[in-house]
N, C-alpha and C positions, 0 to 999 in steps of 0.2 A: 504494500500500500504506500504509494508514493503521490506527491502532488508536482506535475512537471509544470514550469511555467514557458507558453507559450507565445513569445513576448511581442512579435509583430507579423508572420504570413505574407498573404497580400493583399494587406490594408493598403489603400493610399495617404498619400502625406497628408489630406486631410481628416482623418476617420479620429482622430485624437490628436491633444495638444502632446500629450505623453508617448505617443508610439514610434518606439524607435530606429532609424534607421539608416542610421552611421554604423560602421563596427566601435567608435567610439562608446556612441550611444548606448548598444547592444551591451557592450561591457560595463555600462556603469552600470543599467536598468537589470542585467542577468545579476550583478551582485546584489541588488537590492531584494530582487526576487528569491536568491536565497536565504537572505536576513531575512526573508519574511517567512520562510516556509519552504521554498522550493528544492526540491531535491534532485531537479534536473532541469534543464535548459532545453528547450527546441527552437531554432531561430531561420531567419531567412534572413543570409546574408545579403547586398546591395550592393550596386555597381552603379554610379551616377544615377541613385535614385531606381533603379529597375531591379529586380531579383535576378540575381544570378551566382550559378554554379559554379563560375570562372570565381568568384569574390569571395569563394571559402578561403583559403589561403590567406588572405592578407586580414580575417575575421578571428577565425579561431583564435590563433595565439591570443589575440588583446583577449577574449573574452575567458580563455582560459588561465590569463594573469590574474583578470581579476576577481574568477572563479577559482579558485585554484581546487582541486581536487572533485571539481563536480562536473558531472556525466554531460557533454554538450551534442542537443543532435540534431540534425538540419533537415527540409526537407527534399526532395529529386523529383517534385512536382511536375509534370509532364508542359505542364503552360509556361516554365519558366523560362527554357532556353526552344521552347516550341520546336525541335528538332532533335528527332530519337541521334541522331550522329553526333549531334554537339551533346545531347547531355551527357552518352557515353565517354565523349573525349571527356568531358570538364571531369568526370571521375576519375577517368586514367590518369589524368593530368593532377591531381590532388597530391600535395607536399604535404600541407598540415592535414590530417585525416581528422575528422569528430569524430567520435563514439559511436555512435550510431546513427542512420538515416532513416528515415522513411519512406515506402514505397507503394502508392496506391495498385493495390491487384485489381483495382477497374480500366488501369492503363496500359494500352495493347505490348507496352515492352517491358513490364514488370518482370518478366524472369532475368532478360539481357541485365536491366538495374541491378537487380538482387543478386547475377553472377559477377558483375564484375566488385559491387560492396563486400559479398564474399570474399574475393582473391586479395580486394587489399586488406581483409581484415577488420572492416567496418562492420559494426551490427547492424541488423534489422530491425526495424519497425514494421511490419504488416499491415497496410492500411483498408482495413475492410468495411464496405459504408452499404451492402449488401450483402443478399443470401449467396449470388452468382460471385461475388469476392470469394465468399467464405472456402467456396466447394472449389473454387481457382486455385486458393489456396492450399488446401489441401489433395488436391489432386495435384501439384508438382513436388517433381522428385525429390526435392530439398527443401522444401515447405516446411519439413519441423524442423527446421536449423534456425528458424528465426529468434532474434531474442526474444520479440514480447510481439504482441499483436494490439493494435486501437480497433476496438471498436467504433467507429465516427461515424455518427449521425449528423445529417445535415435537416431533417426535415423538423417544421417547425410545432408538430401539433406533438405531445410529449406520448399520451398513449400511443399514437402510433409509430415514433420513434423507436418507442421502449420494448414493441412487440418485434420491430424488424434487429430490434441489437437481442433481442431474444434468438430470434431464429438465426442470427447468426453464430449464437455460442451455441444450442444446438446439434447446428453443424460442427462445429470444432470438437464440440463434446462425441459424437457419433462416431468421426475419426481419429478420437482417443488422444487428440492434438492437446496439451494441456499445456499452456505457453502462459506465464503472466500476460494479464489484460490491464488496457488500459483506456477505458471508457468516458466519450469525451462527447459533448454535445458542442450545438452551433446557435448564436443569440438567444431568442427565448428559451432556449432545452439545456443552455449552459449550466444552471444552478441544480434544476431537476437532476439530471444525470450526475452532478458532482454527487447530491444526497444517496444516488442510487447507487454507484461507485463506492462511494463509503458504505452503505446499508450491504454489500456483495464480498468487502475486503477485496475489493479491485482499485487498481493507481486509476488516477483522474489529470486531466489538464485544465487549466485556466487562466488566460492572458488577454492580450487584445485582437489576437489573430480568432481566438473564438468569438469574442463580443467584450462589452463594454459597459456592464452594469455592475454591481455588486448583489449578492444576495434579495435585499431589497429594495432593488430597480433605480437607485440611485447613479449616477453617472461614478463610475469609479476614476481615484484621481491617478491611477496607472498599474502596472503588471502587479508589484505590488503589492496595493492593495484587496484586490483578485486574489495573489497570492494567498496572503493573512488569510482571508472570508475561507476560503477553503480549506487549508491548514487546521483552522479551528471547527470545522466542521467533522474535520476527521479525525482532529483530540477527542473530542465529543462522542466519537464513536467508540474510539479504542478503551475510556474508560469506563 
């Protein structure tokens, strides 16, 4: 049971005064996120303002200065360098490595991703937002070498979020797939799924790449305080 702070995606420069997106930024706001609570980092590095894969290199180190010994992991989001050749390369081409990645199994190169974060030794994130993820996932060959799997939901009514992240464990349960989860909604399903993630003894995410409120619906003042709200929801559980 962890709470990862997911601290900017692809928000644009204006979705928050707080959202950061310098590697400067990234590194002060990732420290703050672990004062508050957070036990792991997932970020989208920046390149004159645009997301990209090329910008991991010159990201990490500062955010792992200022983290020092906490788990930083990015994501390989298929919009970002919008061409399966370049995203491949900007991996190959990776000096500073994070920890882990993410890789949606709704995007047609997810195994190409997943082999070559394998060969450098990067972990997995499994990103499954479906039933047809879940059974992609486990129907490849090397599906349970993943570290952990996200459940993510993007849909916004919460019953029926909560039935499809159902059927997605499920499935992983059926294929005997038992990988830590890490259960994560999108704006109005953010706080829901945090209590439900707590209520399951499953890790959760909460930043600005998911939404921007606090528990209750107040504008939160950055990653943060997100952080905290959840942090303490899941003290609240464990005692």
């Amino acid at each position: 049971m962890i709470v990862q702070a997911c601290i900017n995606g692809a928000r644009p420069a204006g979705y928050h005064a707080a959202l950061p997106l310098t590697a400067e930024a990234m590194a002060r706001d990732g420290a703050a996120c672990v004062g508050a609570g957070a036990a792991e980092l997932h970020i989208h590095p920046r390149a004159d303002g645009r997301e990209s894969l090329f910008a991991i290199d010159a990201t990490i180190p500062l955010v792992r200065k200022a983290c020092p010994g906490t788990l930083i992991g990015v994501s390989t989001g298929a919009w970002i360098e919008a061409d399966e050749a370049q995203t491949r390369a900007a991996i190959d081409g990776w000096a500073e490595l994070p920890d882990y990645a993410s890789v949606n199994l709704s995007e047609s190169d997810a195994p190409g991703v997943m082999e070559r974060l394998s060969r450098c030794g990067v972990g997995i994130e499994a990103g499954l937002a479906s039933v047809a993820d879940a059974e992609r996932l486990v129907g490849l060959e090397h599906g349970g070498r993943v570290l952990r799997v996200l459940i993510e939901i993007s849909g916004q009514d919460f019953e029926e979020a909560r039935a499809v992240a159902d059927d997605i464990f499920a499935v992983l349960e059926a294929a005997r797939m038992r990988k830590p989860i890490l259960l994560h909604g999108e704006n109005a399903t953010v706080w829901p799924f945090v209590e439900l993630a707590a209520a399951r003894r499953w890790s959760t995410r909460v930043g600005l790449e998911d939404g921007h409120t606090l528990p209750d619906g107040t504008i939160a003042a950055g990653n943060a305080a997100m952080v905290a709200a959840a942090a303490g929801i899941f003290r609240a559980v464990r005692q």
